[in-house]
C-alpha positions in Angstrom: 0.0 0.0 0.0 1.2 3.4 -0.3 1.6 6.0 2.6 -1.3 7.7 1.3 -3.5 4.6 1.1 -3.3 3.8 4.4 -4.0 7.4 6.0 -6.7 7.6 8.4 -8.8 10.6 8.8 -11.6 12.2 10.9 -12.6 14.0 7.8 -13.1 11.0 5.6 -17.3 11.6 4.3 -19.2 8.4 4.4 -19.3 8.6 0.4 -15.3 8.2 1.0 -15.1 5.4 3.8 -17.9 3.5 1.3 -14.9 3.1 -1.4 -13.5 -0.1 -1.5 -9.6 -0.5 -1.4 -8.2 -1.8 -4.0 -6.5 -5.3 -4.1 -3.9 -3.8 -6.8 -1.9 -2.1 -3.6 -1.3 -5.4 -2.8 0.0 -6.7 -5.8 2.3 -3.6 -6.0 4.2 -4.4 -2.4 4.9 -7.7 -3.8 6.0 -6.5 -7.0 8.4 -4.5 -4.7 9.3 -7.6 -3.3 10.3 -8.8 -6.4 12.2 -6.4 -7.7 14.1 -6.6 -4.4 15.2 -9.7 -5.0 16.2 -9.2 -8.1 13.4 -10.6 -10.2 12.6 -9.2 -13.9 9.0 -7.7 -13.7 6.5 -9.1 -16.1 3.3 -6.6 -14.9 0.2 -8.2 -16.9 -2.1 -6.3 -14.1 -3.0 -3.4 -15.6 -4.7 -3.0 -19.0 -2.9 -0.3 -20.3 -2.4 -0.1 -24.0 1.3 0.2 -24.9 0.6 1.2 -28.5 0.8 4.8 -29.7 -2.1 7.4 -30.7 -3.0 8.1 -34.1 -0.2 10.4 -35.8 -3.1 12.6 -36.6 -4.2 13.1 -32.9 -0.4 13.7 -32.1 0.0 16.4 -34.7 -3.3 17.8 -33.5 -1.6 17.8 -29.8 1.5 19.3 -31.4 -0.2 22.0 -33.2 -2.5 22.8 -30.1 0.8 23.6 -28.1 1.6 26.3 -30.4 -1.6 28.4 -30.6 -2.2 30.5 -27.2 -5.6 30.5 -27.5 -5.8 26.3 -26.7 -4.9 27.2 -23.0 -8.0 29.4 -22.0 -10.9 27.7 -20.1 -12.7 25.4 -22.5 -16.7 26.2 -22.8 -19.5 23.9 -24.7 -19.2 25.8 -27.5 -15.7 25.0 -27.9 -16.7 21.1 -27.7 -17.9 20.9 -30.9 -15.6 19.7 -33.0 -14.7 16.8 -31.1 -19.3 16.4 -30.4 -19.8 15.8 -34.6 -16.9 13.6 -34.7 -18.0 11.6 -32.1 -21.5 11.9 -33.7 -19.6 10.5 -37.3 -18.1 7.3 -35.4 -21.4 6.4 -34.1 -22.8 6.8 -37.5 -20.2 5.2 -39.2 -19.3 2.4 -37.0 -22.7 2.0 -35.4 -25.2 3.5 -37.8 -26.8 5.3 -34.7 -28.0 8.6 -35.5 -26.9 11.2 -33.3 -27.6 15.1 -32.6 -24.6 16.4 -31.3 -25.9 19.1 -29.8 -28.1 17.3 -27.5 -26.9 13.4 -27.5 -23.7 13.7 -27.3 -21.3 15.2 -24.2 -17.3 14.9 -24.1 -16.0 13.4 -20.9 -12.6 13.5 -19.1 -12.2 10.1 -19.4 -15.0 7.2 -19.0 -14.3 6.3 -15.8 -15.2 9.9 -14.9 -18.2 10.4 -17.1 -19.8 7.1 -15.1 -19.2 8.6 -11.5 -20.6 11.6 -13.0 -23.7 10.3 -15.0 -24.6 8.0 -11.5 -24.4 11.5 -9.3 -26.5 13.3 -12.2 -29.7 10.0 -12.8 -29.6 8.6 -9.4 -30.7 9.5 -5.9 -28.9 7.8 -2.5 -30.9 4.9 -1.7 -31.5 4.4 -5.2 -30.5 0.7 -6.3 -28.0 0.1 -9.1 -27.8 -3.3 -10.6 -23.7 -4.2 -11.3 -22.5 -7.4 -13.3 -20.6 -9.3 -10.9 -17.3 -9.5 -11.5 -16.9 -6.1 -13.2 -14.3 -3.5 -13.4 -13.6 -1.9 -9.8 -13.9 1.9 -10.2 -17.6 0.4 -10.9 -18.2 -0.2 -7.2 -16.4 3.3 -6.0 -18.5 5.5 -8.2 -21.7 3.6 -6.9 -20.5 4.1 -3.5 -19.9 7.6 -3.8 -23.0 7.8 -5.4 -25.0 6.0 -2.6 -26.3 3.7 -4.1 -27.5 0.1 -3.0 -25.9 -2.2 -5.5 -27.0 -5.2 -6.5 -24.8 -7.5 -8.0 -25.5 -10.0 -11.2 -23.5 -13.1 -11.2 -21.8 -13.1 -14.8 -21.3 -17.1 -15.3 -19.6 -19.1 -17.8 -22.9 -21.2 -18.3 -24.4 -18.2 -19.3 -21.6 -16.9 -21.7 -20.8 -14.6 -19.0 -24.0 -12.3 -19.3 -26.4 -11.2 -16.7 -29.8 -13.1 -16.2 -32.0 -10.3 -16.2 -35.1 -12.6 -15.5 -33.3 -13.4 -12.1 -33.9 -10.0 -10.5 -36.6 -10.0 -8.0 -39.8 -8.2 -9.5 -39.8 -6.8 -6.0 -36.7 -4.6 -6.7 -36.8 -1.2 -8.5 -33.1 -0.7 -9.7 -32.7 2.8 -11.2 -30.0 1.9 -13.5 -28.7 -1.4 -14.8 -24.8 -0.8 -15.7 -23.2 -3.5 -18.3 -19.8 -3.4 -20.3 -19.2 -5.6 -23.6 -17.1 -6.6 -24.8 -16.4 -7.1 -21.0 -14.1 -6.2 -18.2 -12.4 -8.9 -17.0 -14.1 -12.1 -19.0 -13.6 -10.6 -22.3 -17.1 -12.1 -23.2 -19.1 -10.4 -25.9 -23.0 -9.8 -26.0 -25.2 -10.1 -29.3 -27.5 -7.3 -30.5 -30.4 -9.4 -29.4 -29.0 -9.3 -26.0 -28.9 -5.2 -25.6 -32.3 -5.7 -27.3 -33.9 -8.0 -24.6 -32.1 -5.9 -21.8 -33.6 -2.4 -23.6 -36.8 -3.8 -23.4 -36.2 -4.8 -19.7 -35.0 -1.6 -18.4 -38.2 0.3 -20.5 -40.5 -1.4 -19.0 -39.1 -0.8 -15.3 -37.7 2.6 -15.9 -34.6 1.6 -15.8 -31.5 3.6 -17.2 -29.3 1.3 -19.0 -25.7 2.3 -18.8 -23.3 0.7 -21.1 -19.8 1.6 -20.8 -18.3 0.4 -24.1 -14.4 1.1 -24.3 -13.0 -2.2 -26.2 -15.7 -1.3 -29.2 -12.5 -1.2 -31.6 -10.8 -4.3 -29.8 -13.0 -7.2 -31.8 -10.7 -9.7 -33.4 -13.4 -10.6 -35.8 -12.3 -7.7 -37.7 -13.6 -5.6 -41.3 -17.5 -5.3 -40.9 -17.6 -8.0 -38.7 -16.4 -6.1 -35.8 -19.8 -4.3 -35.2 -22.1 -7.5 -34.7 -19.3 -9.2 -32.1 -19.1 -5.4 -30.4 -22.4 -3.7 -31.7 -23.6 -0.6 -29.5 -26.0 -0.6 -27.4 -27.6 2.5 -28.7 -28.5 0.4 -32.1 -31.5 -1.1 -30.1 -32.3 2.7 -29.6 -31.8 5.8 -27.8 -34.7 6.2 -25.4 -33.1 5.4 -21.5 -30.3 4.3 -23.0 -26.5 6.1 -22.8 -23.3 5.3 -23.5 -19.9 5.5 -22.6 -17.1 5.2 -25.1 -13.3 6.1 -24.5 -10.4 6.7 -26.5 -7.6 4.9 -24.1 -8.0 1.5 -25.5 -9.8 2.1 -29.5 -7.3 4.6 -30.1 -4.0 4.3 -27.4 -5.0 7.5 -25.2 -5.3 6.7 -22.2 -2.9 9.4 -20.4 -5.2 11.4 -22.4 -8.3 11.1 -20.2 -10.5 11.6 -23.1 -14.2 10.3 -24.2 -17.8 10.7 -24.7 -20.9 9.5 -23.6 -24.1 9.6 -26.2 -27.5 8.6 -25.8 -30.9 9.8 -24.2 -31.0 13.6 -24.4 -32.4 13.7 -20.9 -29.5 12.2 -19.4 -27.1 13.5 -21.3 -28.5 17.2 -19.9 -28.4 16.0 -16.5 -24.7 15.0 -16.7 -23.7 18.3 -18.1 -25.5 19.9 -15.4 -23.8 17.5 -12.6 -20.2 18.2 -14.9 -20.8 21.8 -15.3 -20.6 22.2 -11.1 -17.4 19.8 -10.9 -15.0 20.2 -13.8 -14.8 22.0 -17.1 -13.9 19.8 -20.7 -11.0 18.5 -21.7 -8.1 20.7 -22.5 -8.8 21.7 -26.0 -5.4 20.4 -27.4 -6.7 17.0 -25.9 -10.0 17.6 -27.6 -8.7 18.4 -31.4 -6.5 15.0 -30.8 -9.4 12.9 -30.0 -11.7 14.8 -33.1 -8.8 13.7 -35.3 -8.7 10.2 -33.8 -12.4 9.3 -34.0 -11.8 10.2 -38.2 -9.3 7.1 -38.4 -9.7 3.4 -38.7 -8.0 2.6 -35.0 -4.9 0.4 -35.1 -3.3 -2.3 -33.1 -6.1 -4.7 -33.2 -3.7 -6.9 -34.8 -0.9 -6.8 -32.4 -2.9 -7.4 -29.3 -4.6 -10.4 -31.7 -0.7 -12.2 -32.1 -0.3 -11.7 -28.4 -3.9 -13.3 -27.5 -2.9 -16.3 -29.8 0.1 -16.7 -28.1 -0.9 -16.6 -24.7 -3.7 -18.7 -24.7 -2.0 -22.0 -26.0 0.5 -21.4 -23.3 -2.0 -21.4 -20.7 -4.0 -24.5 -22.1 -0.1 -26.3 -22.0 -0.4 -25.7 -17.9 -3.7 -27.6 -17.9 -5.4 -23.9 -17.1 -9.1 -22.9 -18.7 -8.9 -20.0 -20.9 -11.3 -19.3 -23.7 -10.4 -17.5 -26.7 -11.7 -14.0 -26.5 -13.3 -12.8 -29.6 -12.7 -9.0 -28.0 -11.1 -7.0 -25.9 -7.5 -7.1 -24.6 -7.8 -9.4 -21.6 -7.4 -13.2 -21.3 -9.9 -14.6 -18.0 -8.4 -18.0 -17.2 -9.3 -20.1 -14.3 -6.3 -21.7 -12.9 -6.2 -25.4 -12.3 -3.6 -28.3 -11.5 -2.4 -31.5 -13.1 -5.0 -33.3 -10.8 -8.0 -30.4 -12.0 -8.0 -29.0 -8.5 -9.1 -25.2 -8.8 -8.0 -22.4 -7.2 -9.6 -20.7 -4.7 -7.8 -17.8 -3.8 -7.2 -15.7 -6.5 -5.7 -12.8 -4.2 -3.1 -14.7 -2.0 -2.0 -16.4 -5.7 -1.6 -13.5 -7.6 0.5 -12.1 -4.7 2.6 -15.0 -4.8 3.0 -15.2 -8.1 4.5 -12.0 -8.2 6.4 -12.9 -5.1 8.0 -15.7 -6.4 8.0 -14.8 -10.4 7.7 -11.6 -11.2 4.8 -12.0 -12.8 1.8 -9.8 -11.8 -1.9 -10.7 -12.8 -5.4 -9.7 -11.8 -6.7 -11.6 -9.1 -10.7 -12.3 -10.3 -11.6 -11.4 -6.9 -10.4 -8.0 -7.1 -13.0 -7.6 -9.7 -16.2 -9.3 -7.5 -17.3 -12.3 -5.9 -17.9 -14.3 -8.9 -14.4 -13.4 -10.1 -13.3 -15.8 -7.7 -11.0 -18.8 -8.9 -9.7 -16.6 -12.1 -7.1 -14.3 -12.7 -6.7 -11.9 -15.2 -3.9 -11.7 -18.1 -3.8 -8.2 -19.8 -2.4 -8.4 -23.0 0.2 -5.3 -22.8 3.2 -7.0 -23.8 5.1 -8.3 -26.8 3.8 -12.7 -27.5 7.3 -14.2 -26.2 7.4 -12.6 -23.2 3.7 -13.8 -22.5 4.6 -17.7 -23.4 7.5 -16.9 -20.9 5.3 -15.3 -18.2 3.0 -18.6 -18.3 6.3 -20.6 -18.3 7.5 -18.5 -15.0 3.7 -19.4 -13.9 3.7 -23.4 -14.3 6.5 -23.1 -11.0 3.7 -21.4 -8.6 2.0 -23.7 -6.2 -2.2 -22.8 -6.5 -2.6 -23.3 -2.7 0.8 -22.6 0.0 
């Protein structure tokens, strides 16, 4: 943990004691550890992409530095550019029809726009429903939020998608959040799926969030791509909005750059809740994400070479691992010559990187059900993957 991390304070809020630590502190004392010992570092922990922006958002950057008038406060006005190019991708890659001026909002990054967009459509008390595992800054904006969450076992018998027709008719959730191609299974969901779940939320008066960053990262490629990553605004706009982010489609992520589209109504509300927190994106930042969301994204095949390499490897320890038609993560669930599963996730992953150098994600860092996996992100060149599993087949499941 770092010294901050483990400050107590009399002036922690409730909304602040409510977020959860994170287990990836953890993982980076024993990295430490590692390191101390002399161990090369293979971090698979994070998924970060190590590929490089557009050349056209760069030169956009560039350009931005030299014009005075790109450091003054942003205003709406000023977001338009980057609005009707986010408007073209949707209408190009989705065929979704969108009015920037009203469907459309630039975020500082996605993680930010869904803590925002949960403080502007929901109420304390109010119940959120959460696929279960999911990506963890999920749970912090809930519980700054105040919301009761309610989580929705994602299950490999279900192809790793919620049950909707398990949720109590008793409960009233104000907002059903999803994210497919997903965070950490890597499983994909069908346009009939966002259709059925559309419907669902309709009739409840539900919000349906869908936070939708690996939409470039389908290995199905060419037109493909959009029916194994389709949007979930092509079952239509109405209490529907979502969340899309440059960091992994287009290599920004220090950028801290997106948008969120969809119902008007919500859309308002968020810029209300935005407009009495932060102001947009730099506009330098802006003009390079305008100029990335013109391009046909890159790097889809690099991360694909790296998926097929790491995947044998695993399946030659005895481990599960499906391939994943999307995203950038591998979920494998860990097993040993005598198919005996693990069942700590945490206290392996810890020693793993302990003892190899190698840091994962531990599935429970990412909910209940994540228990029993870990997660591979796929940030580094093939070989050094096959040799990470290699370092891996040495690691005990259970001390």
């Amino acid at each position: 943990m770092t010294r901050l991390a483990e400050t107590q304070t009399q002036w922690a809020s409730k909304r602040a004691a409510a977020v959860p630590g994170s287990v990836f502190t953890l993982m980076n004392g024993a990295l430490a550890q590692a390191r101390a010992a002399g161990l090369s570092v293979i971090d698979l922990s994070i998924g970060s992409s190590d590929q490089s922006p557009p050349e056209v958002a760069l030169k956009a950057v560039r350009q931005a530095t030299l014009d005075p008038l790109s450091n003054r406060y942003p205003l709406f006005a000023d977001t338009a550019p980057l609005r009707h190019s986010a408007a073209r991708y949707m209408a190009r890659r989705f065929g979704v029809a969108l009015d920037p001026e009203i469907q459309v909002l630039p975020l500082i990054g996605a993680q930010e726009g869904l803590a925002h967009l949960l403080l502007a459509t929901t109420d304390p008390g109010d119940t959120l429903l959460l696929p279960d595992p999911c990506y963890p800054p999920y749970y912090g904006a809930a519980a700054v939020a105040g919301l009761k969450v309610l989580p929705l076992p994602l299950l490999p018998e279900h192809g790793f998608l919620p049950v909707l027709a398990d949720v109590p008719v008793s409960i009233h959730p104000r907002a059903l959040l999803l994210n497919y191609p997903n965070n950490p299974t890597s499983a994909v969901a069908s346009l009939d799926f966002f259709r059925e779940a559309a419907a669902w939320c309709r009739a409840r008066g539900t919000l349906l969030i869908h936070d939708h960053p690996y939409a470039e990262l389908s290995y199905a490629g060419g037109a493909e791509a959009k029916d194994v990553a389709p949007s979930a605004l092509q079952v239509g706009i109405e209490g529907v909005v979502e969340l899309h982010s440059l960091s992994k489609s287009h290599h920004m992520g220090g950028y801290r750059v997106g948008f969120a589209a969809g119902d008007a109504g919500a859309i308002a509300a968020l810029a209300r809740v935005k407009g009495a927190i932060d102001f947009h994106p730099w506009l330098g930042i802006q003009a390079a994400a305008a100029a990335a969301l013109e391009t046909v994204p890159g790097g889809l095949e690099v991360f694909r070479e790296r998926r097929d390499a790491l995947v044998p490897a695993l399946h030659a320890l005895g481990w599960q691992a499906e391939w994943p038609q999307a995203s950038m993560y591998v979920w494998a669930r860990p097993q040993d010559k005598q198919g005996r599963r693990l069942t700590d996730s945490v206290a392996y992953a810890v020693r793993a990187a302990r003892q190899t150098g190698v840091a994962l994600a531990p599935g429970r860092a990412f909910g209940v059900s994540g228990e029993g996996y870990v997660r591979f992100a796929l940030v580094q060149p093939p070989d050094v993957l096959q040799g990470a599993a290699q370092r891996l087949a040495k690691v005990p499941l259970e001390e």
